[in-house]
N, CA, C and O atoms as a printed pandas DataFrame, in Angstrom:
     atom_number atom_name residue_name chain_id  residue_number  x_coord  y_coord  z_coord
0              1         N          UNK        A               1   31.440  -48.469  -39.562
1              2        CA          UNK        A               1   31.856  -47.092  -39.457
2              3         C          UNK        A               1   33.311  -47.036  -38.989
3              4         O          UNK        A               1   33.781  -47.911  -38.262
4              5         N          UNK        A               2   34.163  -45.757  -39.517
5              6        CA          UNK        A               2   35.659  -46.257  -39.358
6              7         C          UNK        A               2   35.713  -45.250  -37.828
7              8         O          UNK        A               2   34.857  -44.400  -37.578
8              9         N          UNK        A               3   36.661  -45.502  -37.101
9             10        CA          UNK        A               3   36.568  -44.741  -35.666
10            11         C          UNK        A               3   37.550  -43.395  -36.108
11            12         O          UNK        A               3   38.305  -43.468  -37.077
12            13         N          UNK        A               4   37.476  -42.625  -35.583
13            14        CA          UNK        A               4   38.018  -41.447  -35.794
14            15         C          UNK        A               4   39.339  -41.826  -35.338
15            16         O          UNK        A               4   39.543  -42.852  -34.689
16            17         N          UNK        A               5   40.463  -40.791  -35.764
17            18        CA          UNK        A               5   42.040  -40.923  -35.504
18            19         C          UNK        A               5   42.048  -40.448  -33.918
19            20         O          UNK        A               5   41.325  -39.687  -33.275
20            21         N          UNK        A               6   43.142  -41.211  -33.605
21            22        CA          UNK        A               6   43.761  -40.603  -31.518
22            23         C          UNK        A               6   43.767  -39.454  -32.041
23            24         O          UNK        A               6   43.028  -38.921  -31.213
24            25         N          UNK        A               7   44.084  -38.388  -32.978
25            26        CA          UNK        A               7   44.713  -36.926  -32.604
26            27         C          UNK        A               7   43.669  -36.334  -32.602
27            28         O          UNK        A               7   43.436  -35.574  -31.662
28            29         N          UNK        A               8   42.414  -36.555  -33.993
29            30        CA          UNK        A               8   41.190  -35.527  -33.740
30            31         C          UNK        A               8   40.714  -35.706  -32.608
31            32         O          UNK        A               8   40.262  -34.668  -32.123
32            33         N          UNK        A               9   40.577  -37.091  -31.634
33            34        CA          UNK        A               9   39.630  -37.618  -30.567
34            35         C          UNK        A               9   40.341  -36.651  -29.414
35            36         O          UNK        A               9   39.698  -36.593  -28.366
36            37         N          UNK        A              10   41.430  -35.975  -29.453
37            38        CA          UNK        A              10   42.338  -34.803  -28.323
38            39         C          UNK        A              10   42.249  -33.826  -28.791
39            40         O          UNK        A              10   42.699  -32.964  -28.036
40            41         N          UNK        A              11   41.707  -33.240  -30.153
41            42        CA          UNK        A              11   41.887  -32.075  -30.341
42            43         C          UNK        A              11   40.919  -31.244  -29.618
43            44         O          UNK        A              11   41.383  -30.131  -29.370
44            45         N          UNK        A              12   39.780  -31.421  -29.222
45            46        CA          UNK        A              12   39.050  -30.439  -28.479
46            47         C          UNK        A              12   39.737  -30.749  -27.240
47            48         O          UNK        A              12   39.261  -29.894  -26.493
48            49         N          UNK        A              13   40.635  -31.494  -26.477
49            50        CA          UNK        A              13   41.487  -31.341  -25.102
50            51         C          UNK        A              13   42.321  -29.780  -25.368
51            52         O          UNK        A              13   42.173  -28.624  -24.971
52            53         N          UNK        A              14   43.235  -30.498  -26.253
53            54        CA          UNK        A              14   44.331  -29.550  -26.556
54            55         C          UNK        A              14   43.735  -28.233  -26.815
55            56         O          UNK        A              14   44.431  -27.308  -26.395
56            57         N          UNK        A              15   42.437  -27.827  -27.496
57            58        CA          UNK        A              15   41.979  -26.783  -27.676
58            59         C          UNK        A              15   41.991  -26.005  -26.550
59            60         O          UNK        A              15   42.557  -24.920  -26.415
60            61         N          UNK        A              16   41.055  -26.875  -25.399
61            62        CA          UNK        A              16   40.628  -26.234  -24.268
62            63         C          UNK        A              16   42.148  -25.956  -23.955
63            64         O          UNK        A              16   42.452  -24.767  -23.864
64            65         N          UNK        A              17   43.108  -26.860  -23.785
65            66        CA          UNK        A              17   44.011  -26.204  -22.916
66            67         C          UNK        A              17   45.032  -24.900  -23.551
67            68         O          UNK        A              17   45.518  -23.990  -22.879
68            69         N          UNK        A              18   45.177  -25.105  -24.952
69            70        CA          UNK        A              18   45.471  -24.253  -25.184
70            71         C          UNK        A              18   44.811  -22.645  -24.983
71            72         O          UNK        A              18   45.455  -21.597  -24.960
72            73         N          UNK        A              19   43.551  -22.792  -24.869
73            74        CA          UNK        A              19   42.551  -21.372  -24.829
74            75         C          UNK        A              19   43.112  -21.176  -22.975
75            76         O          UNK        A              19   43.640  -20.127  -22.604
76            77         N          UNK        A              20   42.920  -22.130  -22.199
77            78        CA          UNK        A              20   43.557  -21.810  -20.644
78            79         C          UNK        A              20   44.849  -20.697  -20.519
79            80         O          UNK        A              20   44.931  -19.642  -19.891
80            81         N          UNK        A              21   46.072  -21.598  -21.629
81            82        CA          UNK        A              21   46.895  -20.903  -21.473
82            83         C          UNK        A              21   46.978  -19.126  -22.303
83            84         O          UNK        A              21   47.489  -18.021  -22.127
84            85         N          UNK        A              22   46.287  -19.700  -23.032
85            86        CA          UNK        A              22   46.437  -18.186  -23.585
86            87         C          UNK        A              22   45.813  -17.082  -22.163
87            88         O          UNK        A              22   46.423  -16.026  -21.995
88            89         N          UNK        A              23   44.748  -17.377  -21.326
89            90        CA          UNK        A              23   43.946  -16.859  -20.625
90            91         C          UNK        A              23   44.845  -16.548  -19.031
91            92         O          UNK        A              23   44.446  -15.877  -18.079
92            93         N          UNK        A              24   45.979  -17.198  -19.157
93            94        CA          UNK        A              24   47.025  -17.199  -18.297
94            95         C          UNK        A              24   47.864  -16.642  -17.970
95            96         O          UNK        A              24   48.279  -16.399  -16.836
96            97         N          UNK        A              25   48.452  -16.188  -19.595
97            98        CA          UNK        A              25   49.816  -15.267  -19.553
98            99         C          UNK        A              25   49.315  -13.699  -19.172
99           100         O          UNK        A              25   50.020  -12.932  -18.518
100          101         N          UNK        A              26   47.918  -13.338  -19.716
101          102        CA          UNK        A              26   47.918  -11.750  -19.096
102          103         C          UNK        A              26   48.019  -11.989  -17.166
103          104         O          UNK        A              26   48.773  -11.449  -16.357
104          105         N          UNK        A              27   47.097  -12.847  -16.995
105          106        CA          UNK        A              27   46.970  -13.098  -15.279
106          107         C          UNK        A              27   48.088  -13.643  -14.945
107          108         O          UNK        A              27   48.208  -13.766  -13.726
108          109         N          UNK        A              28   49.178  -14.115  -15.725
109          110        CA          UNK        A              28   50.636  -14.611  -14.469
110          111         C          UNK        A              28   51.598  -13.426  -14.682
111          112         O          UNK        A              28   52.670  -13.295  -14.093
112          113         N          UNK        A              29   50.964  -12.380  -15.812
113          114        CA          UNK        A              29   51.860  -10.893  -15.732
114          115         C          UNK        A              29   51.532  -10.136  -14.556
115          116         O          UNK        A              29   52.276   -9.739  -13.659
116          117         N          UNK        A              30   50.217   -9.997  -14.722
117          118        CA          UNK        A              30   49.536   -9.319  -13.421
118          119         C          UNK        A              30   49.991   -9.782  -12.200
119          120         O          UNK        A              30   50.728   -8.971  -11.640
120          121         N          UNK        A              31   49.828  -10.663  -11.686
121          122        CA          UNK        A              31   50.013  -11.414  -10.360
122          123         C          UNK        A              31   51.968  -11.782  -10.416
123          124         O          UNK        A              31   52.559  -12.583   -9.692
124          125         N          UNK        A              32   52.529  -10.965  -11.422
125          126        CA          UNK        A              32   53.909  -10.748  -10.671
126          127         C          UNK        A              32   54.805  -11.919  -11.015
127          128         O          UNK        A              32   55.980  -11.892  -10.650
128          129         N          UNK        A              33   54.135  -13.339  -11.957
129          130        CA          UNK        A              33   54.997  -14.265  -12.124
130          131         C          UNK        A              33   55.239  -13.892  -13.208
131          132         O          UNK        A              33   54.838  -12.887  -13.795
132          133         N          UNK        A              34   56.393  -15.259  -13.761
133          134        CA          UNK        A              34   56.660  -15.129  -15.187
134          135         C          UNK        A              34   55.825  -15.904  -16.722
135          136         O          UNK        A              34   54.698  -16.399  -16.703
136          137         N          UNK        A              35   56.471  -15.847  -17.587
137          138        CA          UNK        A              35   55.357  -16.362  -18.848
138          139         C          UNK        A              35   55.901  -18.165  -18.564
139          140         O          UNK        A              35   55.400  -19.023  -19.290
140          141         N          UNK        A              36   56.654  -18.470  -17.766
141          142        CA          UNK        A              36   57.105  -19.626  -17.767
142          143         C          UNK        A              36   55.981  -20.214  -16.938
143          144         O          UNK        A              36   55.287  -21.125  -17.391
144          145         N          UNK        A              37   55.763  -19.625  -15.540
145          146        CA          UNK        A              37   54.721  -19.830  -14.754
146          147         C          UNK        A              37   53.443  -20.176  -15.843
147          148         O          UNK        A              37   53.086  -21.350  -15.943
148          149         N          UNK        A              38   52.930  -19.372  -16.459
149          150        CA          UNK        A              38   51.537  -19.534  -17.532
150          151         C          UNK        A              38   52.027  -21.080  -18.367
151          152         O          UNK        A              38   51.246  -22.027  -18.460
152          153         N          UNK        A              39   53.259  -21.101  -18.851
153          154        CA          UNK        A              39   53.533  -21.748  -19.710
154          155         C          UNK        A              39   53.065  -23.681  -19.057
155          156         O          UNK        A              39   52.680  -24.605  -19.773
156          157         N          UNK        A              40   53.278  -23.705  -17.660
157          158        CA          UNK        A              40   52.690  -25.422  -17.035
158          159         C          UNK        A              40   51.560  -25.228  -17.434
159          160         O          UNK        A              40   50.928  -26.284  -17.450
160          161         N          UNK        A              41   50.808  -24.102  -17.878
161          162        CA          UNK        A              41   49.156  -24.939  -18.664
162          163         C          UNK        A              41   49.477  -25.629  -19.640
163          164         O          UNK        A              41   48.749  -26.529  -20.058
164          165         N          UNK        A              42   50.294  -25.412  -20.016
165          166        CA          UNK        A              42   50.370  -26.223  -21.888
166          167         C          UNK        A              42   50.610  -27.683  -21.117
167          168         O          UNK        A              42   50.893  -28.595  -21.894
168          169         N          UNK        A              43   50.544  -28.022  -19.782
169          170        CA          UNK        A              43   50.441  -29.719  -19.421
170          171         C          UNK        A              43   49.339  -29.786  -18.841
171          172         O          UNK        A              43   48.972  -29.302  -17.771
172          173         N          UNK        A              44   48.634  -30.624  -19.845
173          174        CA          UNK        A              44   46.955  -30.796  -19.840
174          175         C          UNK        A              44   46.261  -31.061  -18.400
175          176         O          UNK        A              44   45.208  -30.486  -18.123
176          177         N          UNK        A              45   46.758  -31.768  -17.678
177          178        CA          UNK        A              45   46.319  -32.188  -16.572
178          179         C          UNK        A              45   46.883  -31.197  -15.264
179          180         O          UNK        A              45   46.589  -31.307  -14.074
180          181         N          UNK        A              46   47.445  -30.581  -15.669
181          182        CA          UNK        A              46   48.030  -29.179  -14.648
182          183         C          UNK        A              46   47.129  -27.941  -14.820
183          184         O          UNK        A              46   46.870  -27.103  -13.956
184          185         N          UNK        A              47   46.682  -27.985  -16.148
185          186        CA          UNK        A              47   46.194  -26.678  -16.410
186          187         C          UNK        A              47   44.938  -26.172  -15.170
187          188         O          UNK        A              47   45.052  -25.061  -14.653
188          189         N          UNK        A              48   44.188  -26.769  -14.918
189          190        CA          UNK        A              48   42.713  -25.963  -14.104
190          191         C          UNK        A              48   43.436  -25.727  -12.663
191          192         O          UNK        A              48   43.037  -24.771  -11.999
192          193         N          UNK        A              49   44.544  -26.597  -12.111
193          194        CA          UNK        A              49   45.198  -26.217  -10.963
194          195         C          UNK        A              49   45.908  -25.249  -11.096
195          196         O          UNK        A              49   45.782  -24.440  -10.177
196          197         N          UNK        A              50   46.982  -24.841  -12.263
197          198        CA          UNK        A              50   47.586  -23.405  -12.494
198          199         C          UNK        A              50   46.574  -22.176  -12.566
199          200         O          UNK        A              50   46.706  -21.067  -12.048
200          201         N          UNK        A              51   45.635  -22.618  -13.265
201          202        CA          UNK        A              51   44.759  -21.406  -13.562
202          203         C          UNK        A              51   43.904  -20.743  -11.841
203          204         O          UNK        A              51   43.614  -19.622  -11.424
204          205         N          UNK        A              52   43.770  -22.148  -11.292
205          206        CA          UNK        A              52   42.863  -21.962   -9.969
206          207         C          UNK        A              52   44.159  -20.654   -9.511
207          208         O          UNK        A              52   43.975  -19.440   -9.420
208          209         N          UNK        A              53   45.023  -21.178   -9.361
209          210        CA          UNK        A              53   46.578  -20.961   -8.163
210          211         C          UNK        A              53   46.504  -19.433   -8.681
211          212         O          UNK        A              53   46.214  -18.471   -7.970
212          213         N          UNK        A              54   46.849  -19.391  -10.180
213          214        CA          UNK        A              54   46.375  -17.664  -10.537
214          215         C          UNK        A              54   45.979  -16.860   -9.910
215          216         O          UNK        A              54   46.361  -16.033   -9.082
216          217         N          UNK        A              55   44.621  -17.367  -10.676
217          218        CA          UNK        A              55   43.405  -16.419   -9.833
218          219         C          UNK        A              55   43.451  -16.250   -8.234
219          220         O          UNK        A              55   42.829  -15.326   -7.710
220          221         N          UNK        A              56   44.079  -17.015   -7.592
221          222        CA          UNK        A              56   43.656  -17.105   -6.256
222          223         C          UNK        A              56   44.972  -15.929   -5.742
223          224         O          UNK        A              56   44.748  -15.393   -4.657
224          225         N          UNK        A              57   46.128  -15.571   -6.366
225          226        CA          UNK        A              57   47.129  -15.007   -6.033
226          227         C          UNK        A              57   46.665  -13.304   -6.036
227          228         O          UNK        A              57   45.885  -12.934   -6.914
228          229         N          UNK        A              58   47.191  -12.292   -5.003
229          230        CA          UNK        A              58   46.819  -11.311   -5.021
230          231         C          UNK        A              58   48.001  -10.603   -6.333
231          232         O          UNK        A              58   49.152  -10.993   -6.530
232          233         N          UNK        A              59   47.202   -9.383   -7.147
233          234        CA          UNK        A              59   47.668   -9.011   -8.214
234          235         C          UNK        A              59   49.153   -8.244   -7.400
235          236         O          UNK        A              59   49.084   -7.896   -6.222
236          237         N          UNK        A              60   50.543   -8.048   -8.295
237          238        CA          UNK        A              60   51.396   -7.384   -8.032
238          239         C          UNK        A              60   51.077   -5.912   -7.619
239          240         O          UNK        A              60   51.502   -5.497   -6.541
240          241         N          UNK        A              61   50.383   -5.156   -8.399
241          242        CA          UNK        A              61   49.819   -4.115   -7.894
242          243         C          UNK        A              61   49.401   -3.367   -6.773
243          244         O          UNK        A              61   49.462   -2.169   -6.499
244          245         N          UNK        A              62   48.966   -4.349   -6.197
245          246        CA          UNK        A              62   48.264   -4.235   -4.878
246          247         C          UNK        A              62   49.243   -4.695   -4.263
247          248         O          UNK        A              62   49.507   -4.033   -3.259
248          249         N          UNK        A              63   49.825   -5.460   -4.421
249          250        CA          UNK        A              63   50.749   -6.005   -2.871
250          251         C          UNK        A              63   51.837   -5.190   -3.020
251          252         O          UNK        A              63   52.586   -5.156   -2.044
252          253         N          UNK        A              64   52.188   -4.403   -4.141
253          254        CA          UNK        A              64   53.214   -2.829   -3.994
254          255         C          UNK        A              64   52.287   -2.051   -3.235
255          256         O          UNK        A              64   52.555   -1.483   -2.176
256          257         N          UNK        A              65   51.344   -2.048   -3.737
257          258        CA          UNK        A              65   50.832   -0.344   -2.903
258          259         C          UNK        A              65   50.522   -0.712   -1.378
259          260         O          UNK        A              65   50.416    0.296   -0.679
260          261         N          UNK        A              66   50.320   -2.167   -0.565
261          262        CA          UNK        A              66   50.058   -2.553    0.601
262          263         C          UNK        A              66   51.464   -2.265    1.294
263          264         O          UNK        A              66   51.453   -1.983    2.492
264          265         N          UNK        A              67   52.446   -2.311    0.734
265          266        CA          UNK        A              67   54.021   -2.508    0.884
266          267         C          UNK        A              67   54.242   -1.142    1.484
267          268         O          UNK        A              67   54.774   -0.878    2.562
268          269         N          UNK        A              68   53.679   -0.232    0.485
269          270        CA          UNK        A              68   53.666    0.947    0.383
270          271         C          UNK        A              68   53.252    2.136    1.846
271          272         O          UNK        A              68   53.795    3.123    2.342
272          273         N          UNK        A              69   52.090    1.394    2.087
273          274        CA          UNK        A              69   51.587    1.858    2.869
274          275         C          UNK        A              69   51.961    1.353    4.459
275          276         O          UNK        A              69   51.887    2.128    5.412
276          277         N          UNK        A              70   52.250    0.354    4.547
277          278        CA          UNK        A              70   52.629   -0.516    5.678
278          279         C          UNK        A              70   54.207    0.767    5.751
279          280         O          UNK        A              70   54.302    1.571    6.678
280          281         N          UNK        A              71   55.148    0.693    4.731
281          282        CA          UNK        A              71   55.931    1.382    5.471
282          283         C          UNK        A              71   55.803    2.441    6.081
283          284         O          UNK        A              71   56.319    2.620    7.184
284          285         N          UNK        A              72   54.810    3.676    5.219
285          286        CA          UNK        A              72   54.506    4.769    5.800
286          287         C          UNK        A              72   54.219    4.727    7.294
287          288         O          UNK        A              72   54.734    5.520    8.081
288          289         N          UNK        A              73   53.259    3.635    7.695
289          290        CA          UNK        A              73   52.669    3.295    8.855
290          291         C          UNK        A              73   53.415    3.549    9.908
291          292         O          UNK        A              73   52.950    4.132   10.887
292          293         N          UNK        A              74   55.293    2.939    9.803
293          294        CA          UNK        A              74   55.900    2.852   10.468
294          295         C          UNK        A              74   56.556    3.736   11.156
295          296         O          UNK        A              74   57.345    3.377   12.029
């Protein structure tokens, strides 16, 4: 039996990571970074740590309107 080629044997890698990054750029808009930030998923072995770091960041939204309110406070 002939072994499959190196590129098909990565293409379900590259898939996954490509589907990460796509799943990235709306959440590194939200959370206030740039598309460059989303863009370190496209390095395979970075990707589940960028994506974690994402999610874990509070959205821009909210940390205006906390901003917001903290001054009133004052």
């Amino acid at each position: 039996m002939q072994e499959p080629s190196p590129l098909l044997s990565l293409l379900p890698f590259l898939l996954v990571t490509f589907l990460c990054f796509l799943f990235a750029i709306p959440m590194s808009r939200r959370k206030g970074k740039g598309i460059g930030f989303a863009a370190l998923c496209l390095v395979p072995f970075l990707t589940p740590f960028i994506v974690f770091y994402l999610a874990s960041l509070t959205d821009k939204s909210v940390s205006d309107r906390l901003a917001a309110l903290e001054g009133k406070a004052q």
